[in-house]
C-alpha positions in Angstrom: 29.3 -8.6 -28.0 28.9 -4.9 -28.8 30.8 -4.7 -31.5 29.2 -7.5 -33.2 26.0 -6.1 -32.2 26.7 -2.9 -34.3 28.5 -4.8 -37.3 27.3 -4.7 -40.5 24.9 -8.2 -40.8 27.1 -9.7 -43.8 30.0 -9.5 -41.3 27.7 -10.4 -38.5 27.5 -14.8 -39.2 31.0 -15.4 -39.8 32.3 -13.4 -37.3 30.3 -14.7 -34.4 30.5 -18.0 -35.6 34.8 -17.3 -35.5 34.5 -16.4 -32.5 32.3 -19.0 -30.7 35.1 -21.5 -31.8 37.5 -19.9 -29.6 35.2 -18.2 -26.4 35.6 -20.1 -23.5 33.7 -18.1 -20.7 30.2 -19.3 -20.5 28.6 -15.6 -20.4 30.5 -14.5 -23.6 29.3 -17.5 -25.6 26.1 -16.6 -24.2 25.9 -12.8 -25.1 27.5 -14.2 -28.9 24.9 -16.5 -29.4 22.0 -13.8 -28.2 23.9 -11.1 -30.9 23.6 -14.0 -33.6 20.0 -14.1 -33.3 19.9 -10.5 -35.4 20.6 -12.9 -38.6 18.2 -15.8 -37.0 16.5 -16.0 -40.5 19.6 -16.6 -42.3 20.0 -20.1 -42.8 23.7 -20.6 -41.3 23.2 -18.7 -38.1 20.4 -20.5 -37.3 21.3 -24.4 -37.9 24.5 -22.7 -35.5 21.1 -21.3 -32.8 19.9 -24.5 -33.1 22.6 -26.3 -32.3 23.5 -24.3 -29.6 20.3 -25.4 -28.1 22.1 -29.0 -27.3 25.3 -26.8 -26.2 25.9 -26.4 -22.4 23.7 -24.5 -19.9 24.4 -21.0 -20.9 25.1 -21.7 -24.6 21.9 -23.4 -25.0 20.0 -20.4 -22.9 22.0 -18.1 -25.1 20.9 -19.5 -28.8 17.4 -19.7 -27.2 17.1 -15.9 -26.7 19.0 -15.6 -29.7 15.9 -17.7 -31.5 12.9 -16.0 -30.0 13.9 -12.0 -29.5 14.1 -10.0 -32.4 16.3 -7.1 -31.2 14.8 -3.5 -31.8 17.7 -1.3 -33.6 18.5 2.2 -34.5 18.6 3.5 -37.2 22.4 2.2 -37.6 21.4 -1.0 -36.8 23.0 -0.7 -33.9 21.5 -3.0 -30.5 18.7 -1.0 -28.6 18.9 -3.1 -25.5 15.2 -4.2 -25.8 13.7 -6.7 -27.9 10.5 -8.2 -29.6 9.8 -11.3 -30.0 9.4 -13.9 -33.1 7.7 -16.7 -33.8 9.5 -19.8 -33.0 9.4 -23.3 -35.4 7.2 -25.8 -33.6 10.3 -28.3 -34.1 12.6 -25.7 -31.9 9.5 -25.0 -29.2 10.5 -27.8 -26.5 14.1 -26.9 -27.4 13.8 -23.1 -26.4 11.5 -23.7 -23.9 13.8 -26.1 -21.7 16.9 -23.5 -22.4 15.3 -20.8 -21.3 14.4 -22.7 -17.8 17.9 -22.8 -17.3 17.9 -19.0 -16.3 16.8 -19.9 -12.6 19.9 -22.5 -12.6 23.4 -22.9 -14.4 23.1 -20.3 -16.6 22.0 -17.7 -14.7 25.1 -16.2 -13.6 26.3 -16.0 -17.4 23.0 -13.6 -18.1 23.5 -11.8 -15.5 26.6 -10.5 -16.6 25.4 -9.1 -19.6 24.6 -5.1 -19.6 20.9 -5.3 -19.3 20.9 -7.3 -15.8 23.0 -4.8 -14.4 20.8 -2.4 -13.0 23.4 0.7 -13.8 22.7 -0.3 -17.6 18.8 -1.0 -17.2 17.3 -0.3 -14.2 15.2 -2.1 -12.1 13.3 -4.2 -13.1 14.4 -6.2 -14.6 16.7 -7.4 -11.1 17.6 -10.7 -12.1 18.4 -13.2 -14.4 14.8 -15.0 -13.9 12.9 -11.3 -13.8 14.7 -10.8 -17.5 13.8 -13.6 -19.1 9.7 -13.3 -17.4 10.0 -9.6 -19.2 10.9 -10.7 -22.5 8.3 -13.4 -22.6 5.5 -11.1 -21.6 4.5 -10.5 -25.8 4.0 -14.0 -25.7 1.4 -15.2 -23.1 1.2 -19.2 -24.0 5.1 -19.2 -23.6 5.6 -17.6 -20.4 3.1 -19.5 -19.4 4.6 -22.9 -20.3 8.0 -21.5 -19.3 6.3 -20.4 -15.7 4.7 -24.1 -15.6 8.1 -25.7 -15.4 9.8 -23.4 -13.2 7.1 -23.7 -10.6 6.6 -27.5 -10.6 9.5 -28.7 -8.7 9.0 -30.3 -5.6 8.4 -28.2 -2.4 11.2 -29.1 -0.9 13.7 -27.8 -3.7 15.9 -25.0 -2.9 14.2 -21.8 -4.3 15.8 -18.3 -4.3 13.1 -16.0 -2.9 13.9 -13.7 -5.2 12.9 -15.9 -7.6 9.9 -16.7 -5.8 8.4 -13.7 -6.2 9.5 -13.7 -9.6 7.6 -16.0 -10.3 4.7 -15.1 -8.4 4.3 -11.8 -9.9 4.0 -13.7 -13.5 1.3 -15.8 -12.0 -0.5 -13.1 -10.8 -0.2 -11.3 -13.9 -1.6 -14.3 -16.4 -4.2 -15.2 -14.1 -5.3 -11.8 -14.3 -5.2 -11.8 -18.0 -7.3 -14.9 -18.3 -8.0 -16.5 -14.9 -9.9 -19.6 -16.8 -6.8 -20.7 -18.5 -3.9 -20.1 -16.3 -5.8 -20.9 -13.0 -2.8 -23.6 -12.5 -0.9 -21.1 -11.7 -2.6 -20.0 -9.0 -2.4 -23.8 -7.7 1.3 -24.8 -8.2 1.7 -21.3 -5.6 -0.6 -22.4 -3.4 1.8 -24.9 -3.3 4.4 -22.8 -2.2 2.6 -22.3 0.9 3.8 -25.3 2.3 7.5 -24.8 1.1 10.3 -25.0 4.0 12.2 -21.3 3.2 9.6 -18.6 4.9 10.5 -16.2 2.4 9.0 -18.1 -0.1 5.8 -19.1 1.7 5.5 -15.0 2.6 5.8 -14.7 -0.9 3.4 -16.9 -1.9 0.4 -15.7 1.0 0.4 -12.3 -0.7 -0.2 -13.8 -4.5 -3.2 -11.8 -5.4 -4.4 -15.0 -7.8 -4.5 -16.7 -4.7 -8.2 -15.4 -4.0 -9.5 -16.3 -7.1 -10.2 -20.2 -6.7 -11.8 -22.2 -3.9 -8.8 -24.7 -3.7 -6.3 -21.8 -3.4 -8.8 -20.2 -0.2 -8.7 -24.1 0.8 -4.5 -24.0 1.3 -5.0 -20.5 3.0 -7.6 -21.9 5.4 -5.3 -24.5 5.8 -2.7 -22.0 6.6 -4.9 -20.2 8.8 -6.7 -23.3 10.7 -3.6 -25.2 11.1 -1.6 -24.3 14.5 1.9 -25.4 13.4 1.6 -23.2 10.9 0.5 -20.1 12.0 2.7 -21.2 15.3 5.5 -21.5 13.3 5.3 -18.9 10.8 2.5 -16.2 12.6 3.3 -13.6 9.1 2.2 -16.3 6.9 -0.7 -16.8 9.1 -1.7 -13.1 9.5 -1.3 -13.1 5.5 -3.7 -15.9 4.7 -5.9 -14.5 6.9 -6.2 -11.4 5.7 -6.4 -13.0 2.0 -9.5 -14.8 3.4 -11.0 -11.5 4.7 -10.5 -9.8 1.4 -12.5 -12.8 -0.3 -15.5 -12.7 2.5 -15.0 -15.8 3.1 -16.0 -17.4 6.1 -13.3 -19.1 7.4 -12.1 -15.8 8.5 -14.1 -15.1 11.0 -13.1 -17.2 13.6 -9.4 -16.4 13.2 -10.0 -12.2 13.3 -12.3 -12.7 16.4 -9.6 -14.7 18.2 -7.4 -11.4 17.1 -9.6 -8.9 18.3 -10.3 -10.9 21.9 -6.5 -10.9 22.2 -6.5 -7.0 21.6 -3.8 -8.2 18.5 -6.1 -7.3 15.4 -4.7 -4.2 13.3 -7.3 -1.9 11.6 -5.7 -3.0 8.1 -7.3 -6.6 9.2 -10.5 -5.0 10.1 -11.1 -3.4 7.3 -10.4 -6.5 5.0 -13.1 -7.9 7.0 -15.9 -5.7 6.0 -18.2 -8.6 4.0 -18.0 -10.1 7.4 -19.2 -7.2 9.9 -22.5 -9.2 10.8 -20.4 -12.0 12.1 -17.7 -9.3 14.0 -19.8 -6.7 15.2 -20.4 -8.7 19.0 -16.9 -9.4 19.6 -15.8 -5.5 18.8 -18.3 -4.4 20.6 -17.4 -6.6 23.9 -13.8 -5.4 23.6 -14.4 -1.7 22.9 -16.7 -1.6 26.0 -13.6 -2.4 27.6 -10.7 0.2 28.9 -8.8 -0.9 26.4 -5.1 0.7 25.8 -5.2 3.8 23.4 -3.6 1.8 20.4 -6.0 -0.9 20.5 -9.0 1.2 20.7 -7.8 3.2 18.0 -7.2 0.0 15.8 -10.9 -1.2 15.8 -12.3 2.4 16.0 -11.0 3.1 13.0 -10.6 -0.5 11.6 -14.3 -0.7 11.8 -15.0 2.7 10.5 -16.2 1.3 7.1 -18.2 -1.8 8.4 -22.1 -1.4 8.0 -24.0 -1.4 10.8 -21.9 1.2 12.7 -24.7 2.0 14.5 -24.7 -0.6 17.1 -20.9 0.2 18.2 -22.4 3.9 19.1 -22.6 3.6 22.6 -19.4 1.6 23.1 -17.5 4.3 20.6 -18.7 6.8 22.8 -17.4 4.8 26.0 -14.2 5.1 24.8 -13.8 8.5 23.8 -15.4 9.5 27.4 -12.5 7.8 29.0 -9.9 8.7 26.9 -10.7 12.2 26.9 -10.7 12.2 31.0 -7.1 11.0 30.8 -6.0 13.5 28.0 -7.8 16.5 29.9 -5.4 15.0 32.9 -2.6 15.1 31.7 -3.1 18.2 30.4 -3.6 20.3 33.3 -1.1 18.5 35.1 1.3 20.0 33.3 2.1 24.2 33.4 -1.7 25.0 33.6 -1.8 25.0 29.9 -0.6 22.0 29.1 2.6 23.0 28.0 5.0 22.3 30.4 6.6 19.3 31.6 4.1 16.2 31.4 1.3 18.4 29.7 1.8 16.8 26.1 -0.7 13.8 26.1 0.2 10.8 24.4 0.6 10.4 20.1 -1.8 6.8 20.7 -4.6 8.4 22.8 -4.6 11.6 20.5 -5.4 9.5 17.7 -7.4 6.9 19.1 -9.6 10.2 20.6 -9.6 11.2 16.8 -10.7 7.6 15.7 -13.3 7.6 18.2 -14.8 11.3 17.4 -14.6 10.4 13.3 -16.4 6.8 13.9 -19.1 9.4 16.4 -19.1 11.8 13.3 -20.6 8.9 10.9 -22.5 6.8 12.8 -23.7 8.8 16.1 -24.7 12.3 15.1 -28.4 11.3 16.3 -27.8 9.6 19.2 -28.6 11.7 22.2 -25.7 9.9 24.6 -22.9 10.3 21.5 -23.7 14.1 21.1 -23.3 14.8 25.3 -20.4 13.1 25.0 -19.0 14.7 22.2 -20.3 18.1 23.5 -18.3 17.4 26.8 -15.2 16.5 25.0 -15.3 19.8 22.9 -15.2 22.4 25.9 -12.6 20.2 27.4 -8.8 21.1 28.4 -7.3 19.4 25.2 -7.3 22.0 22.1 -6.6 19.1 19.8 -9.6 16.6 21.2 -11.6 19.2 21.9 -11.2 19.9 18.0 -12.1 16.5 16.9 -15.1 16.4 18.7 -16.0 19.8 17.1 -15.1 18.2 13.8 -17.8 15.5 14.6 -20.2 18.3 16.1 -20.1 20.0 12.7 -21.1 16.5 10.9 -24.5 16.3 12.7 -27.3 16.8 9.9 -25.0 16.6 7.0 -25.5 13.8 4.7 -23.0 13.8 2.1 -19.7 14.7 1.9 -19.7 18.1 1.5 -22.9 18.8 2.5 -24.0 22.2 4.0 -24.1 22.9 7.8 -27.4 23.9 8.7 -28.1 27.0 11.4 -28.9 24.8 14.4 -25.3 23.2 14.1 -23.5 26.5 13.4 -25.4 27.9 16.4 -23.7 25.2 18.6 -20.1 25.0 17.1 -19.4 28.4 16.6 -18.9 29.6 20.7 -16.9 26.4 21.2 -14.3 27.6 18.1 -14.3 30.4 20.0 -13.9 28.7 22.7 -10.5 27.0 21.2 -9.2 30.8 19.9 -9.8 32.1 23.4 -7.8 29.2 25.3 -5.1 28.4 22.7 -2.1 28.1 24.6 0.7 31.0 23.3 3.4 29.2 23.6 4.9 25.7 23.7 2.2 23.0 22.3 0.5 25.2 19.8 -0.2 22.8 17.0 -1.4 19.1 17.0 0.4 15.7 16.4 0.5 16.1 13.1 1.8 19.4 12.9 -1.8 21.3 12.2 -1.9 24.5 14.5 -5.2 24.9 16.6 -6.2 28.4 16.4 -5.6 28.4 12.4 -7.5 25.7 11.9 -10.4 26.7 13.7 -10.2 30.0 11.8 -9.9 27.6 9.0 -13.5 25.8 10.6 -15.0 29.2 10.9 -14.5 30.4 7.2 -16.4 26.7 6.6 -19.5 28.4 7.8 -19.7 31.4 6.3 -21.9 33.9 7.1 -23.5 31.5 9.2 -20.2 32.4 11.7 -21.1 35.9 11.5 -21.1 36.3 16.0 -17.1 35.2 15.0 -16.0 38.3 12.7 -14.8 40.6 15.4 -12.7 38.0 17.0 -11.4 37.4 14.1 -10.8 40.9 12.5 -8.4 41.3 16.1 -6.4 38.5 15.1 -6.1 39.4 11.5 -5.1 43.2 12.8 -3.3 41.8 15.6 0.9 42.3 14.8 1.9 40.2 17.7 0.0 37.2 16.5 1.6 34.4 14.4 1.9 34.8 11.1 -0.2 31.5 9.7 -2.8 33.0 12.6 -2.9 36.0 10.7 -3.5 34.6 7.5 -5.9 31.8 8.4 -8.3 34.5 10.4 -7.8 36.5 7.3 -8.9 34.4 4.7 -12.1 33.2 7.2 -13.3 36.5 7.5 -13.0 36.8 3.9 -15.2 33.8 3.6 -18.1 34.8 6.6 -18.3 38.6 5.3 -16.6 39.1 2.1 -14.4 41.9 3.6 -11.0 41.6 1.9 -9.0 41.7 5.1 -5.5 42.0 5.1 -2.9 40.5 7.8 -0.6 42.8 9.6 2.6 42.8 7.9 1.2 40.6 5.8 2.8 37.1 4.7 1.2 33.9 3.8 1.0 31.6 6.6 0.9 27.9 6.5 -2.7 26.7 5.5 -4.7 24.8 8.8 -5.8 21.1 8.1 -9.3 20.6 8.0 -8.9 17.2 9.7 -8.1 16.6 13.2 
C-alpha cells in the first residue's frame, strides 16, 4: 500500500485496480482501496470506490474512507498519514455511512492492521479502529454525528467493547458540546448505556459530561442513584451519578450525599460537588463533625466543605475537632523520646492533615470567633511543630481579607513569639520536617520574612541561625533570606549554599 501510495497517479488506477483482482487478505484490500481514494475524482477509480461499497466488510469500509478522506501529501506526493476530508455525492451518503459503521465489527481488525492504528506508527490516540475512524470524521460534524447515531442505537443488551464505549462517549460529549440543541440525542442514546449489562460500559457512560445537560439524562442518573439494585449492584456507577447530580445542583442529590456523610463514607471530592446544595447539607455535617470522628473522615468534610457558603455555622464544630485531634497528636508526641522523635513520637499522616483541614477551614471561616481563636491559640504553643504551625498559619489569617492581604500589628504582635516558639523547640534531629517534606524551623523563618519589619523582636534570633555553622544548610538560608526581608541587611549564611526553599502551607 506504500508503494502505491507514493506512485506516480497515472500508474496509481490501474495498478491498484491489478492488484485488487488478486488480494485476498481482507486488510490489504482494505489499505488498496483507502490508497485508491488519491484518484477518487477520476472517473474509473471511483465507479471501482463505489463498488467496493457493496464488497465485503472491510472492502466496503475500505472504498468508503477511500471516498471521503482526501489524503494530505508531500511535496512528492507521497502519503502523509493524515487526511482531510471531501465532500461525498448524496447518492454514495447512506453507502459510506453504513461502511464506515462496520469499523466497530467485521472490519475492524483489517483497519487495525494498517500503520496508523499501530500506536508505534501514530501514537495514541487514535487507539483503535473505532477511535480512527471518530478522528477522521471530526471535519465533518453532521457525519460523525449520523455515524455516532448508528453505532450507539443498538440494543442494551448487545455486546459492546468498552473500549468502544468510551469511544463513543467522548464523540458525544464532544458534539453536544459543540451544539447541545442539535445533538442532545446523543446525550440520550448514553443515558441509555446506563442500564447496559457490562459495568465498564455503564462506568463509562456515568462520567459522560453531556450527561448533565438535559433533565431526562439527570432523570436516568436519579434513577441510577434512587434505585437500590443499582447502586447495590454496581456502588461506582452509583457514586458517579451521584456526583453528576451534585455537579448540576440538583436536588436529587441531597438525600443520597447525606446518607454518605451519616455513614462517615462521603469523600471531600463529593462534598465539593455539592456546593449549590450547602443549605440543604450543612445540619447533617455539622451533626457528624461534632462527633469524634476518625482523622480521615474529619478531614474529608473539613476540607470537602471548605468552599460551601455559610462556613460560619460549622465554626464551633471545626474547632471541636481540631481540639481533639490536637490532644492526641500532642500525645503521641511526647510519648515518644521527649521530642517526639523516637519510637511512637511520629503522629499519624490522617490526623496531621485532618489537623491541617481543620486549622485552614478555622483560617476562613473563624478568625472572629472568640472559641476558634483560643483554640487555635492552644494548638499553636502545643507539642506538635507541624500543628502547632497550621494553627499559626490560621493565626496569621485573622484580619486579612483577601488573599494576599497585609497582616496588621495586632496579629504580628501575637504570631511572632509563637514562631519563635517553633525555632526554639525544633527538634535537632530525627522528625525535623513535616509530612510533606516542608522543614519547620525554615518555614517559620520563611513566616517571619512574611512580616517584615513588623517581625523586627525576631532579627537576633535569626541573625544566630544565619551565622550559626552548625545549623542546616536550608536553616541557614531560609533565616537569611527573612532577615533580609524584616531589616534589609543582606545577610549571608555561613559557608554559604542555597538551601531548599520552606513551604508557605502547612
Amino acid at each position: 500500500m506504500l508503494a502505491y501510495a507514493t506512485a506516480a497517479e497515472e500508474d496509481l488506477v490501474p495498478g491498484i485496480c491489478a492488484h485488487l483482482r488478486t488480494a485476498a487478505e481482507p486488510a490489504v484490500r482494505l489499505g488498496l482501496l483507502l490508497a485508491l481514494g488519491r484518484c477518487a475524482e477520476a472517473p474509473e477509480a471511483r465507479a471501482r470506490l463505489r463498488r467496493g461499497l457493496r464488497g465485503e466488510p472491510a472492502e466496503a469500509l475500505g472504498a468508503a474512507l477511500g471516498l471521503l478522506l482526501r489524503p494530505a501529501a508531500h511535496g512528492t506526493g507521497a502519503w502523509s498519514g493524515s487526511a482531510a476530508t471531501r465532500p461525498l455525492a448524496p447518492e454514495d451518503e447512506e453507502a459510506v455511512l453504513g461502511a464506515l459503521t462496520r469499523c466497530a465489527g467485521d472490519a475492524g481488525p483489517a483497519l487495525a492492521e494498517l500503520a496508523w492504528c499501530d500506536p508505534e506508527w501514530a501514537g495514541p490516540p487514535p487507539s483503535g479502529p473505532v477511535d480512527t475512524v471518530d478522528s477522521w470524521l471530526a471535519p465533518v460534524p453532521a457525519l460523525r454525528s449520523r455515524w455516532l447515531a448508528r453505532l450507539l442505537a443498538g440494543p442494551v443488551d448487545e455486546d459492546m467493547d468498552p473500549a468502544v464505549a468510551r469511544v463513543l462517549i467522548a464523540a458525544a460529549d464532544r458534539l453536544c458540546a459543540a451544539d447541545p440543541e442539535r445533538y442532545a440525542p446523543h446525550a440520550t442514546a448514553v443515558a441509555a448505556l446506563l442500564a447496559h449489562p457490562d459495568p465498564q460500559v455503564r462506568r463509562a457512560a456515568v462520567l459522560a459530561d453531556c450527561l448533565t445537560h438535559y433533565g431526562s439524562c439527570l432523570d436516568a442518573l436519579a434513577a441510577v442513584v434512587n434505585g437500590r439494585a443499582a447502586a447495590e449492584q454496581d456502588p461506582a456507577v452509583a457514586d458517579a451519578a451521584l456526583g453528576a447530580l451534585a455537579r448540576r445542583g440538583d436536588p436529587r442529590c441531597v438525600p443520597g450525599i447525606a446518607a454518605r456523610v451519616r455513614a462517615g463514607t462521603a469523600p471531600a471530592a463529593l462534598l465539593e460537588q455539592a456546593r449549590e446544595r450547602a443549605g440543604e447539607l450543612w445540619p447533617v455535617v455539622r451533626e457528624r463533625l461534632g462527633r469524634d470522628l476518625p482523622p480521615g473522615e474529619a478531614g474529608a468534610l473539613l476540607s470537602g466543605t471548605a468552599g460551601w457558603p455559610g462556613g460560619e455555622r460549622a465554626v464551633p464544630e471545626a474547632a471541636g475537632v481540631l481540639e481533639r485531634l490536637s490532644r492526641r497528636i500532642d500525645a503521641t508526641v511526647r510519648g515518644g523520646s521527649g521530642d517526639g522523635t523516637g519510637p511512637g513520637g511520629c503522629p499519624g499522616f490522617a490526623a496531621l492533615e485532618a489537623a491541617a483541614a481543620a486549622c485552614t477551614f478555622l483560617r476562613r471561616r473563624g478568625s472572629d470567633d472568640p472559641e476558634a481563636l483560643a483554640v487555635l491559640r492552644r494548638v499553636a504553643g502545643g507539642a506538635d511543630p507541624e500543628t502547632g504551625l497550621a494553627a499559626i498559619r490560621a493565626l496569621m489569617g485573622r484580619g486579612v481579607r483577601v488573599p494576599g492581604g497585609a497582616v496588621g500589628p495586632d496579629v504580628a504582635d501575637e504570631v511572632v513569639p509563637l514562631l519563635l516558639g517553633v525555632l526554639a523547640r525544633r527538634p535537632r534531629t530525627g522528625r525535623v520536617a513535616g509530612r510533606r517534606g516542608w522543614r519547620f524551623d525554615a518555614n517559620a523563618c520563611a513566616w517571619l520574612g512574611e512580616l517584615g519589619p513588623l517581625a523586627g523582636d525576631a532579627a537576633p534570633v535569626l541573625r544566630g541561625l544565619c551565622g550559626d555553622p552548625a545549623e542546616p544548610e536550608a536553616l541557614r538560608t531560609a533565616a537569611a533570606d527573612a532577615l533580609h526581608r524584616i531589616t534589609g541587611e543582606a545577610a549571608q549564611p555561613a559557608r554559604g549554599g542555597a538551601g531548599a526553599p520552606a513551604r508557605d502551607r502547612p
